[in-house]
C-alpha positions in Angstrom: -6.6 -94.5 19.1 -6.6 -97.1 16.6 -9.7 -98.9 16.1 -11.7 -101.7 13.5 -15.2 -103.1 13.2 -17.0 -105.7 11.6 -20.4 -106.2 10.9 -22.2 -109.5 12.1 -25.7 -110.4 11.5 -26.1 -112.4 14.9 -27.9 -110.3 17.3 -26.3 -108.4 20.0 -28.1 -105.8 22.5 -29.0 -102.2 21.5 -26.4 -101.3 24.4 -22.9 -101.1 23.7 -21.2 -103.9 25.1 -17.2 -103.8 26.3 -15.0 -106.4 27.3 -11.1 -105.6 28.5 -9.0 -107.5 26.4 -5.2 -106.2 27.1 -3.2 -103.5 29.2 0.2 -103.0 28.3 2.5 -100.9 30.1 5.0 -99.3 27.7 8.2 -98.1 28.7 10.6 -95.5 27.6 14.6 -95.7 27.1 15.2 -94.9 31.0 12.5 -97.6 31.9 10.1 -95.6 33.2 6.3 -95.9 32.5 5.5 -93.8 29.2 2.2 -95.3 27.4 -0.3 -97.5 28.9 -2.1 -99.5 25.8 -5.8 -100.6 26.5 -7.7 -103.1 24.1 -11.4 -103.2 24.4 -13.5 -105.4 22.7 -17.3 -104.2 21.6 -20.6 -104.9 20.0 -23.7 -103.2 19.4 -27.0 -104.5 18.2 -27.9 -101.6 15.7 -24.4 -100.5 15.4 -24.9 -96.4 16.2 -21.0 -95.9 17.8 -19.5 -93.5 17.1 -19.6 -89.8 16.1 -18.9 -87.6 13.0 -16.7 -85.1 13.0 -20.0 -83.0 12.3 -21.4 -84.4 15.8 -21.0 -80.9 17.3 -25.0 -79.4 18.1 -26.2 -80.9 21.1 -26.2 -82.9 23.3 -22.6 -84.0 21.4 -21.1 -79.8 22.0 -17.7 -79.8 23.3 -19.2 -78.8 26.9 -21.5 -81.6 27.1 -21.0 -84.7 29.1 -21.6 -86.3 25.8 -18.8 -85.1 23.7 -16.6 -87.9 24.7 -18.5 -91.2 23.9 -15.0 -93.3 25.7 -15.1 -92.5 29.0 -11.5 -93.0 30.7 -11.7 -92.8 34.0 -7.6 -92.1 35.6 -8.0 -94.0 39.3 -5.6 -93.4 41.9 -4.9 -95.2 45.0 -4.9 -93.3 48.2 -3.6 -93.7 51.2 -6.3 -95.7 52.6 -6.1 -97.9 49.4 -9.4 -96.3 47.6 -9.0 -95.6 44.5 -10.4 -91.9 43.4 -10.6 -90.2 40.2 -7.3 -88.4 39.6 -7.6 -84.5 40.1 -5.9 -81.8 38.6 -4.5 -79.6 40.8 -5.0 -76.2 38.8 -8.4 -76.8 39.0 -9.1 -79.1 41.4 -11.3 -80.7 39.3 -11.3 -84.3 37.9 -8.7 -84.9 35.2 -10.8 -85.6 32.0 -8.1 -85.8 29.5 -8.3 -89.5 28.8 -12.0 -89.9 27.7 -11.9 -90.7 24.0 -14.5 -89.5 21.1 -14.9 -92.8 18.8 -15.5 -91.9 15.5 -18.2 -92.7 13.0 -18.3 -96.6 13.0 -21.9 -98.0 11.8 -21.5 -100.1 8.7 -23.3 -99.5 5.3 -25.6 -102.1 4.1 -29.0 -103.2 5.9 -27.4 -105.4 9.1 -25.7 -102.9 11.1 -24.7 -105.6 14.1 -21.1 -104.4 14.7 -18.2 -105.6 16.6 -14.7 -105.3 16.9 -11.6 -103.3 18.9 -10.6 -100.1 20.1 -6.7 -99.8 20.6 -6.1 -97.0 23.3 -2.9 -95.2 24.1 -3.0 -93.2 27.3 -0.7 -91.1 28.8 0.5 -93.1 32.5 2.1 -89.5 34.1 -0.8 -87.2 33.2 0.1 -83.5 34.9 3.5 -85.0 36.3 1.7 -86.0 39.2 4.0 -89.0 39.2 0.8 -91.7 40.4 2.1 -95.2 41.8 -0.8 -97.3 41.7 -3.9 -96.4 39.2 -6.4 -98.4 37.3 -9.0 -97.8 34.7 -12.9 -97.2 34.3 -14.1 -97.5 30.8 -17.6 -97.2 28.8 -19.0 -96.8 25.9 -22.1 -94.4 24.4 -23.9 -95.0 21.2 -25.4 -92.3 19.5 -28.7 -93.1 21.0 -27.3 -92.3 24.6 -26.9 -95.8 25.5 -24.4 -96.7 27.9 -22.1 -100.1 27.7 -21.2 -102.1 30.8 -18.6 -100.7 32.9 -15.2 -102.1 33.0 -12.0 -101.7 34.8 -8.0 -102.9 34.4 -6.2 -104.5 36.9 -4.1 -101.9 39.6 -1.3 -101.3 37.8 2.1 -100.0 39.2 3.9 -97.5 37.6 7.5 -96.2 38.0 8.3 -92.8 36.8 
């Protein structure tokens, strides 16, 4: 994950706020879907995003649904044309390996206002499930709990 920030001094909301900028669909030397690159754009009123590599004690423990403060949501189209969270098959439990854990962004200095972009590299054939037609759900948490909007990419059409 590559990411920047800068600090403004307009006002924004205390909640995260996303906006999808790019998808890109890299490919590899036999043409096939590799990488899927997502931009996202964000602001923050009191610029809280992110967490320390020290964020461990609750609720930011590794089994907490706050761990990951990017959650990547892996959609799959069924038959019917839903999409559905992808599922790991081991476990038959939802596949959680693309949520993100931003780090530490809040500027120094008294405005704390932040925006800028998070570069995201995701894998497009997680568990070699070989998925045809998937899209993306993606938030944001500050460090006060607060959720940003939801977005989601366009369906996207792989080949493996």
């Amino acid at each position: 994950m590559v990411y920047s920030c800068s600090p403004k001094e307009n006002e924004f909301t205390i909640e995260p706020k996303i906006q999808l900028e790019s998808v890109v669909q890299h490919k590899n030397i036999l043409g096939k879907d590799s990488i899927i690159q997502l931009t996202i754009s964000y602001s923050d009123s009191d610029g809280d995003i992110g967490l320390s590599d020290s964020d461990t004690l609750p609720p930011f423990n590794f089994s907490s649904d706050f761990y990951h403060n990017l959650p990547i949501k892996f959609l799959v189209m069924d038959s019917l044309g839903s999409f559905n969270e992808l599922i790991n098959p081991t476990s038959n439990q939802p596949y959680g390996n693309q949520h993100e854990r931003v780090p530490y962004l809040t500027p120094p200095g008294k405005h704390k206002s932040i925006s800028g972009f998070l570069i995201i590299n995701l894998a497009a054939n997680p568990l070699f499930l070989d998925p045809e037609t998937v899209k993306f759900e993606i938030s944001l948490m500050d460090r006060a709990l607060n959720m940003s909007n939801t977005v989601y990419t366009e369906v996207l059409n792989l080949t493996h």
